[in-house]
N, C-alpha and C positions, 0 to 999 in steps of 0.2 A: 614234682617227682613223676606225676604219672605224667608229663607231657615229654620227658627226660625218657621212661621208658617205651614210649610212639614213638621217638627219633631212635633209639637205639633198636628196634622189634623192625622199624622201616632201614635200618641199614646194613642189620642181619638177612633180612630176605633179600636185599639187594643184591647182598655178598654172594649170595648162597644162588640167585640167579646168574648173575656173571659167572660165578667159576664155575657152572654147571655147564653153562654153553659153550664156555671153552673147551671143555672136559670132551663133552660131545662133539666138538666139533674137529678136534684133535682125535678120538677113536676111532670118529669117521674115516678121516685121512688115513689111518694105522689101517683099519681094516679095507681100504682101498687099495693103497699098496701091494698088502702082501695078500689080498684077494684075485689083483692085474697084475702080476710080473709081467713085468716088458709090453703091458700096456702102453699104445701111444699119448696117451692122456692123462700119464702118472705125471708129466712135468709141470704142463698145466695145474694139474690138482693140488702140486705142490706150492706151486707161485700164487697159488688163489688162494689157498688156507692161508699161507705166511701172511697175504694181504690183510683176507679177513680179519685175521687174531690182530695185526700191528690194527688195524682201522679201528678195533674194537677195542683194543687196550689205549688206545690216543684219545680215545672221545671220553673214556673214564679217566683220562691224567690233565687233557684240558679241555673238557668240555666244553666241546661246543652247540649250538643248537641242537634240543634232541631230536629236531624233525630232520635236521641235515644229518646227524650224525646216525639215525636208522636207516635215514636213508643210501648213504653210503654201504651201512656193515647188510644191510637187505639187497642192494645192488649185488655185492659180492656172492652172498649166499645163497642168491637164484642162479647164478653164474654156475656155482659147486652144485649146487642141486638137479643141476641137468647134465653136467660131466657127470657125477653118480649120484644115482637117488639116495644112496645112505644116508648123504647129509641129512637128510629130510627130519633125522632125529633126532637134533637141534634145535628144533621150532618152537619145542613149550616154552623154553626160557628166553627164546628170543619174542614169542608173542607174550606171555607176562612183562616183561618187560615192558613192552609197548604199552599193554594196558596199565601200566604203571604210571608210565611216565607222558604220552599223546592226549590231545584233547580226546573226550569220548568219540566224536567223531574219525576224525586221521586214525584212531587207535582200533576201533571196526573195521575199518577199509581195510589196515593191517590187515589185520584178523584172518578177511575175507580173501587174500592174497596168500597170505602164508599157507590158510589150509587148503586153497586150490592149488597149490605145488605141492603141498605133502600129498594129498591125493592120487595127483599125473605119479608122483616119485612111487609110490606104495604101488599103484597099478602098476606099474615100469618094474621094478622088483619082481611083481606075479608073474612077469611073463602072459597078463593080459589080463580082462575085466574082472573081477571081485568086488563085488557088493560090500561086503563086508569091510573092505580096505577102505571104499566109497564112503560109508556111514559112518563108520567109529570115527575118523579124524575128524568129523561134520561136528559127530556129536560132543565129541570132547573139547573141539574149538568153541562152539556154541555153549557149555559150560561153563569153561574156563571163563570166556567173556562176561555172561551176564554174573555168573562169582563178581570176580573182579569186578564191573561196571558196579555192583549194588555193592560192595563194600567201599569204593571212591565215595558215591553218595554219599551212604552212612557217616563216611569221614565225615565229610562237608557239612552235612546239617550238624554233627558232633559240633566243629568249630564253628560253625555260625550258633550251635546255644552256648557253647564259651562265651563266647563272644557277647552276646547278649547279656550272659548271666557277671561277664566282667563291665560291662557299662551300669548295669544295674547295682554292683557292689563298688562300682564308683560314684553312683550318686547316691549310695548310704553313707559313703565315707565323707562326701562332700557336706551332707547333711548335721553326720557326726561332728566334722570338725567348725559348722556354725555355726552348732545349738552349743559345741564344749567350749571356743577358744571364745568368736564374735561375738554371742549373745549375752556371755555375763560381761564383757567391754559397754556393748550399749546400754545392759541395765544397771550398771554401775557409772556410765556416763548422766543416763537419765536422771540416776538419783542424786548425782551431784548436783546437777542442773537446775533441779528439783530444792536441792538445799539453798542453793545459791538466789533461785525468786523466793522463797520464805525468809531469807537472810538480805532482802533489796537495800532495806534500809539501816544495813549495814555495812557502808560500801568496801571495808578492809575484806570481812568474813566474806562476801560474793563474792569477789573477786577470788580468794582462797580456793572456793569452789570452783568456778569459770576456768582457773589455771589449772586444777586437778582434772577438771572433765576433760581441756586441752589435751591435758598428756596422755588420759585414755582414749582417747579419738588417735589420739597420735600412735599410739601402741596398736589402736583397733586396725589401722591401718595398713601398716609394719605387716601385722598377723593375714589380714586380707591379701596382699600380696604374696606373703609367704604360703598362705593356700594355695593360690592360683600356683604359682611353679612347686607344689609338692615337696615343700620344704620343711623343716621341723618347728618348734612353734617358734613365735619370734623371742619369747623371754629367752631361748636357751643358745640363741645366736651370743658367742660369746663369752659364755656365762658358765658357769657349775649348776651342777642339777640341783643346789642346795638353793642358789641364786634363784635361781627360774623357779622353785617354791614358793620362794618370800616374795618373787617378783607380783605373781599369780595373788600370794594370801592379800598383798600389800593392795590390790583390784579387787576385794571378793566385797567390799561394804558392812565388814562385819569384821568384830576382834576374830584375828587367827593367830594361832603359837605354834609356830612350825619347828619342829623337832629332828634331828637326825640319832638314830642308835645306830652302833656300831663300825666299823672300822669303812672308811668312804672310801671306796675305788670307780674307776671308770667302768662307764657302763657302757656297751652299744648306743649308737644314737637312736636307733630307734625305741630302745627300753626305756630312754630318759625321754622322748616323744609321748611317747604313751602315757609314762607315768605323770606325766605333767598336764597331758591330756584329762587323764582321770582325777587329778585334782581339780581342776577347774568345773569340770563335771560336777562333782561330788560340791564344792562350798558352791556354785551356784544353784543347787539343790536346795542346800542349807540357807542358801538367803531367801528363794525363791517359794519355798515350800517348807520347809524343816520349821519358818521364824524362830532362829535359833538364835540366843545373844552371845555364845562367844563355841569357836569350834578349836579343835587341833590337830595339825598334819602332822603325823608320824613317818617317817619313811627310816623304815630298817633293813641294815643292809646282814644277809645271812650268807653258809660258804655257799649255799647253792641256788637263796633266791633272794629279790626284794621286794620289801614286801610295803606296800604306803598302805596308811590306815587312817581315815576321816573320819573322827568322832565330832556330834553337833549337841550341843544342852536341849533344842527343838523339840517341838511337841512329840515326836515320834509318829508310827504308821503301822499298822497290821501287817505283818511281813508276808508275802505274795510266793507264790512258784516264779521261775524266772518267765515261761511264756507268759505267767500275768502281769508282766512288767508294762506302764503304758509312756506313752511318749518317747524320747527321746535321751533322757537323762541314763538312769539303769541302764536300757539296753544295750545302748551305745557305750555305757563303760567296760560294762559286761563281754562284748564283742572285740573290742580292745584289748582285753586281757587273752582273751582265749585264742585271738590270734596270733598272740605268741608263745601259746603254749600254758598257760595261766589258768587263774579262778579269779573271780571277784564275788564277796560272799555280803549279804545287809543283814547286819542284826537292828531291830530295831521294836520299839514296842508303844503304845500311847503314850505321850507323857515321860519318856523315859531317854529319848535322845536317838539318834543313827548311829551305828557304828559302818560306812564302808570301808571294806576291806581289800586290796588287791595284791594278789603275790603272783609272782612272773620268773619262774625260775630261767637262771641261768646257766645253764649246762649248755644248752643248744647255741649258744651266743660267744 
């Protein structure tokens, strides 16, 4: 949104510079005119404003480079500025302009050029030397520029901390998505693996196992890939968001009863990414920390939000402020929710179980 209103705020001023120069440069003309009746230099004046405006209106319809294309409509208008100094009035939007759009250097030089002909032009006007005429354009040009020049900067460092601050929320998300999808894959491969040397010398039951961790490696895989190209998880490739539940409960190494209330509709791909996100989060919690023996995903669907609920039998936990949340697990579900608009809430107490909770309404979707 606010990057929506920087292009909109930069092509309002734009506007507002173009038609200002035209504006000026057309009054120019008018009052040259009908200031030189039967002036020899009104034809000229005419054929070189037409020039100007067409040269100036072609380089906004097709742009072409904007050091050729200034340099062309500044060709023309040192041309007019010496048939009559009036043009001279013209110059603020033709030099914003510049500082606009020229490296900082080329856009000085301008600078330096334009105000040394407003100058000769004002002195030519006086009918001869004024100080005054000499300094004010100095100063105003010398203004305007370093404005401008420090507001380009500002720009610059702005998008280089974008910039910055969007690499760094790509490597939390990168993080996120391989503490929630990868890691309960591997610990749930482990612990197959795990069952299957304690079960050796039973070569049916190992093998049971060995084939199970297969398909989680297989799925951890799937999910690995689908990271790397920013894809949605791999359970819901294909699938209903009820599927890619049971898919997830059916990987977590613990009874889970996965439940749906209410009338099922399609949801944005990204609300069912999340949500599925946050389940895996939430029962590899519960296997990992909760030692919970049996949990249930709820997901209800309401007219304006959905809401998934992970309840765990687990020893429970002293319930925290959210900045005292550590690791990887909360936070990361917690920041899931809220970027779209959401809450995710944990009741939970010693001995008494987790409840988390996540609702993500649907209005904005």
């Amino acid at each position: 949104m606010e990057t929506m209103t920087a292009d909109s705020d930069a092509r309002w001023l734009a506007a507002v510079m173009h038609s200002a120069f035209v504006l000026l440069v057309l009054a120019s003309a008018v009052r040259f005119l009908t200031r030189h009746d039967g002036n020899p230099l009104q034809p000229w004046v005419i054929v070189f404003t037409v020039a100007l405006v067409l040269a100036y209106g072609a380089g906004l319809v097709f742009r072409p480079g904007t050091l050729l294309w200034l340099t062309v409509v500044l060709a023309f208008w040192i041309v007019l500025v010496v048939l009559a100094p009036s043009f001279a009035w013209s110059a603020i939007p033709l030099l914003v302009t510049g500082l606009r759009t020229l490296p900082t250097g080329q856009a000085l030089a301008l600078v330096a050029v334009i105000t040394a002909l407003v100058v000769v032009s004002q002195n030519r006007l006086a009918d001869g030397f004024d100080p005054n005429l000499t300094i004010v354009p100095i100063a105003i040009a010398a203004v305007t520029a370093a404005v401008i020049t420090f507001m380009r900067r500002q720009a610059e460092r702005l998008r280089e901390s974008e910039r910055r601050a969007g690499v760094l929320a790509e490597r939390h998300r990168v993080a996120r998505e391989l503490h929630d999808a990868l890691a309960q894959g591997l610990s749930s491969q482990a612990m197959l693996l795990q069952a299957a040397d304690q079960a050796w010398d039973q070569p049916g039951l190992a093998r049971e196992h060995v084939r199970a961790a297969q398909r989680v490696g297989a799925g951890n895989l799937a999910e690995a890939r689908r990271l790397v190209q920013d894809l949605a998880p791999a359970d819901l490739a294909g699938a209903t968001l009820e599927e890619a539940l049971r898919a997830v409960a059916g990987r977590a190494g613990l009874p889970v009863d996965v439940r749906i209330d209410g009338d099922e509709r399609p949801l944005p791909e990204r609300v069912q990414s999340t949500v599925v996100r946050i389940a895996q989060g939430a029962l590899a919690n519960a296997r990992e920390h909760a030692e919970a023996a049996d949990v249930v995903v709820t997901l209800t669907y309401l007219d304006d939000q959905v809401v998934l609920d992970v309840a765990d039998n687990g020893r429970g936990f002293v319930e925290r402020a959210p900045e005292g949340d550590r690791g990887h697990g909360l936070p990361a579900m917690r920041v899931r929710a809220q970027q779209l608009g959401g809450r995710l809430t944990v009741e939970s107490a010693p001995g008494q179980g987790t409840v988390i909770s996540a609702a993500i309404p649907l209005e904005a979707w």
